[in-house]
N, C-alpha and C positions, 0 to 999 in steps of 0.2 A: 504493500500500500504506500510504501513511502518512494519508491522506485528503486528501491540498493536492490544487487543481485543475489540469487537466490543461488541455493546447492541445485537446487533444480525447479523447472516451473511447478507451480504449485496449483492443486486444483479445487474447483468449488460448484458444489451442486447440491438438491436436494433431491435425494435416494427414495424412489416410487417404485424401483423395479424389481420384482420380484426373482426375474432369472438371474439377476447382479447379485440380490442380497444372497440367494443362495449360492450361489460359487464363493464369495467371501466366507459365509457361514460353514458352511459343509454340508448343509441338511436343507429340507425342503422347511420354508418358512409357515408356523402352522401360528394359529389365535393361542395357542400357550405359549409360543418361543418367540412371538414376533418382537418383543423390546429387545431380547438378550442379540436374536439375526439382524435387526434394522441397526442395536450401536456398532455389532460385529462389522458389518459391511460398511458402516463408516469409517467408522475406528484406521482398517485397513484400505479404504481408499479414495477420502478425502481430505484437503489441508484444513481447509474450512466450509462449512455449513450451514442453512438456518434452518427454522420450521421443523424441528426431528418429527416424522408421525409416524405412528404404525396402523396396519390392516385393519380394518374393524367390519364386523358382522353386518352384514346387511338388516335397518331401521328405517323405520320413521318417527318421528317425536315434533312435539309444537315445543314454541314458546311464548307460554301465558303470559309473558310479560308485553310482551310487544304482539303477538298475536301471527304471529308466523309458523307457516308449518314444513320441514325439511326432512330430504333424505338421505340418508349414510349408505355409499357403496361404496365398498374396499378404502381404498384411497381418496376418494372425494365426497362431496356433500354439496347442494343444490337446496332452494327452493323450491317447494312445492306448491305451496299456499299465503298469498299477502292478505292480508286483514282488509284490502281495500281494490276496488276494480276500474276507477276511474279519475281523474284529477281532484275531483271533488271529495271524494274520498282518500286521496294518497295527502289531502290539502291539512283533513283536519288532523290526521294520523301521525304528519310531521310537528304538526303544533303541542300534538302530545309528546314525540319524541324530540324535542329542543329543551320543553320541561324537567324526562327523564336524563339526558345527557346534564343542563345546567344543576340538576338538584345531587348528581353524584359526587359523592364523601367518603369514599371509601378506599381512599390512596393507602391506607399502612394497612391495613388488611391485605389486599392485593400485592403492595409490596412486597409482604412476609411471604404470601403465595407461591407469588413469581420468581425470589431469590432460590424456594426450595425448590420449586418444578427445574427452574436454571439447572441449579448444582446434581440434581438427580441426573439429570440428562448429559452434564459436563461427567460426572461420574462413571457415565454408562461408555462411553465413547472414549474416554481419557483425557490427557492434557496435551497429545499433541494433536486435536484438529479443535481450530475455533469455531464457535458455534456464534452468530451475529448474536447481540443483547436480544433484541426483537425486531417486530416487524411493525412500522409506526406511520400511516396513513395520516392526510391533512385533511380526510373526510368525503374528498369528491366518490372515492370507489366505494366508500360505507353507502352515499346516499343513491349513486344510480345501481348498488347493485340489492339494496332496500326495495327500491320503486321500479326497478325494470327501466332498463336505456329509455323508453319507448315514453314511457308515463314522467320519466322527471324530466324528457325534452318538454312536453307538454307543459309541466309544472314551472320549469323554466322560464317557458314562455311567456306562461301566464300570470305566474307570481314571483318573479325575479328578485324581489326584495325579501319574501319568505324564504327562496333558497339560499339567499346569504345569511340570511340568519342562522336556515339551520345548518347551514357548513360551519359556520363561527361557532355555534353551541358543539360541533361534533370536534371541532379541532381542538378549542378551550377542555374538553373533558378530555382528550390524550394527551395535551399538555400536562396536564397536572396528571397522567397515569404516567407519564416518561417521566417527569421529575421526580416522582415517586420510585422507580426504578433504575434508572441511570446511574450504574457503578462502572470503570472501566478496570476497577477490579475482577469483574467479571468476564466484559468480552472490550476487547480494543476496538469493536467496531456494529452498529448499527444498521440495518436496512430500513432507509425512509423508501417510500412507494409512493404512486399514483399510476394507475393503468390507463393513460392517457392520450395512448392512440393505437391503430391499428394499422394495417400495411396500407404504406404511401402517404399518409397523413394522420395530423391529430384527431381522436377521435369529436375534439370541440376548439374552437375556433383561438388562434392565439391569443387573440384580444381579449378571451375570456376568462384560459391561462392565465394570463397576466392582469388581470383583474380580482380572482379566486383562488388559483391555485397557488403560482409561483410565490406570492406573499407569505403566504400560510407557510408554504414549506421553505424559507430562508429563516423563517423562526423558528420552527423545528426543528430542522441541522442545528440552529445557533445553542437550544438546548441542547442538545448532545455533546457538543463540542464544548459548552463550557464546562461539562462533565469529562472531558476528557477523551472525547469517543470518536469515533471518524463517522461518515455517511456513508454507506454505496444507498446507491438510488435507483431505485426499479422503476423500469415500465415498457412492456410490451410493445411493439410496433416500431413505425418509423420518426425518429427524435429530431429529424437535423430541422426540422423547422422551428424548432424550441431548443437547440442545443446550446446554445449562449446563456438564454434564459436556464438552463437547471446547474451550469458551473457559475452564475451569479446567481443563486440562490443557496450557494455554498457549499454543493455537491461533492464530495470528494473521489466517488468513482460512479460508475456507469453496468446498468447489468439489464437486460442480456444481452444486448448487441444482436437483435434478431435478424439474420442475414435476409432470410426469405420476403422481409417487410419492406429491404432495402437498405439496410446497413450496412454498415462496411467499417470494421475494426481499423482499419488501414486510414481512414477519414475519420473517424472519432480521434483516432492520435492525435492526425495531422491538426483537427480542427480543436481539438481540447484537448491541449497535451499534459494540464494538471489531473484529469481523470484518470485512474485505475480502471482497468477494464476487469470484470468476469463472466465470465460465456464464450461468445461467437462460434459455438460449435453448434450447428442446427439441425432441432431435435422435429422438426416438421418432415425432413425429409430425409436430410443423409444419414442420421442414426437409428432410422426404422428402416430405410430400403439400400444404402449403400452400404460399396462394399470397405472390408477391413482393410484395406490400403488407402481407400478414397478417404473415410477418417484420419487415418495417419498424416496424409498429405493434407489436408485441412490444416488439421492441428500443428503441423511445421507451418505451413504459409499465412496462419492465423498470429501465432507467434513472431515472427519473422513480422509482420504488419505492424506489430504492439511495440514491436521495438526491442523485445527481448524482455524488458523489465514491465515491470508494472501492469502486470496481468495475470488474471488466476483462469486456467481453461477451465472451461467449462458448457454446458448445454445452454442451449437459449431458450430455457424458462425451468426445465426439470425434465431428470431422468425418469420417466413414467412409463406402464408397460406398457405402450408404444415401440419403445426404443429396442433394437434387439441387443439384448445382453453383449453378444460377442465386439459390437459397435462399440458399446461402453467402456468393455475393458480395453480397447483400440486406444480410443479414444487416451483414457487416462496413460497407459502404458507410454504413448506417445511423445505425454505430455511430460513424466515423469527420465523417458530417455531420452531428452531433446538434448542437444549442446551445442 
């Protein structure tokens, strides 16, 4: 992160794939062993990581609080069900949830929480791969992915001054949940996000970026970092029309570098050469359908773009069973006998 050279490039992903964990593990990964196989395959093949999760049974569950109802398969989770079907109703739903976000008090609870959930999971995988502190949102992905893309363009539209509010309510409560936890005792390093575009462009207008979003998160890095912490900073898609805009808001690296979107590691350097990169290996297409060489040669000429320094390989968003196993360990091996 800081650009000094490394003994070897170093890698960073989050682990979904089941034919990976097991070659790491030795055994096929079952709902009894999935903690001990998910820190095992990290353990031995990554530098750094976030989000540790494991396999979970397939559910359904609401939440009475908020009034949502979700489904658990394997590896992900989805809405099912919103409390509400039209603007009218997403309108007054948000007015209740700016109340529940401004009335939350419960930073040293969650503190205590979060420190043991950390360390259990630091425990489980060891001390040599970093695990990010968390994953720390300025609120735009909580609210369209709350209301569906569809109904808070609507919302947007219609009450422009209610969705500022309730961005400011949603930001304001993970401010004081980051201040609450921010030790770089813990992890040297952070994941702020926003999912803010898709291929070829941002998913919402710059002007609006820089109106909303960009704000929000130059305050949010600035927490962290007076904590001691560094940023990488997520978001899906293609960035260069905001790429100025997320290294002044005080980004410290860049993830994933999604090639297929239209990125290009080699022009993130050139154009933000204080950015750390991690990814640019793409997991849409060359690590589910190509072959163990074309990985390889990636991974050198991706390297080779970064400058040598200052880049952790990696997938461009997560290793998920998509990806075929033998890709992966291409992939990493690669990365790990580059010179």
């Amino acid at each position: 992160m800081d650009f000094r050279e490394t003994d070897q490039i170093p890698v960073y992903d989050l682990v979904r794939n089941d034919g990976m964990i097991e070659h790491f593990y030795g055994s096929p990964i079952t709902m009894e062993n999935k903690e001990e196989a998910v820190y095992a395959a990290i353990r031995e093949s990554m530098d750094m990581t976030r989000s540790i999760g494991f396999p979970a049974e397939p559910r359904s569950y609401a939440d009475e609080e908020t009034g949502f109802r979700y489904r658990v398969e394997r590896w992900t989770s989805w809405i099912v069900e919103r409390p509400f079907r039209d603007v009218d109703g997403l309108r007054e739903w948000v007015k209740g949830d700016i109340l529940r976000k401004t009335a939350w008090s419960d930073e040293n609870a969650f503190a205590e929480e979060s420190r043991a959930r950390f360390m259990d999971k630091q425990a489980g995988i060891g001390d040599d791969t970093v695990i990010l502190l968390t994953e720390s949102g300025v609120g735009i992905d909580y609210a369209f992915h709350c209301a569906g893309l569809e109904l808070f363009t609507y919302l947007l539209a219609d009450h422009p001054d209610l969705v500022s509010e309730w961005l400011e309510a949603v930001f304001r409560h993970e401010v004081k949940r980051v201040k609450a936890i921010a030790d770089a005792g813990l992890s040297p390093v952070a994941l702020t996000f926003g999912d803010i575009a898709f291929k070829g462009s941002t998913l919402f207008s710059p002007d609006f970026l820089r109106r909303e979003f960009f704000p929000r998160l130059k305050q949010l890095n600035a927490v962290f970092h007076n904590a001691g912490i560094k940023c990488l900073f997520h978001s899906d898609g293609y960035l260069m029309d905001v790429l100025e805009d997320i290294v002044a808001a005080g980004c410290d690296g860049l993830n994933p570098i999604e090639t297929t979107a239209g990125m290009s590691v080699k022009e993130v350097r050139e154009k933000a050469p204080t950015l750390f990169i991690a990814g640019g290996i793409d997991v849409s297409q060359l690590l589910p359908f190509g072959t163990v060489d074309e990985v390889r040669e990636t991974v050198r000429r991706t390297i080779e773009d970064a400058g040598g320094v200052g880049i952790f390989v990696g997938s461009t968003t997560e290793l998920d069973n998509g990806s075929n196993p033998a890709n992966i360990l291409a992939m990493i091996d690669a990365a790990r006998g580059y010179r």
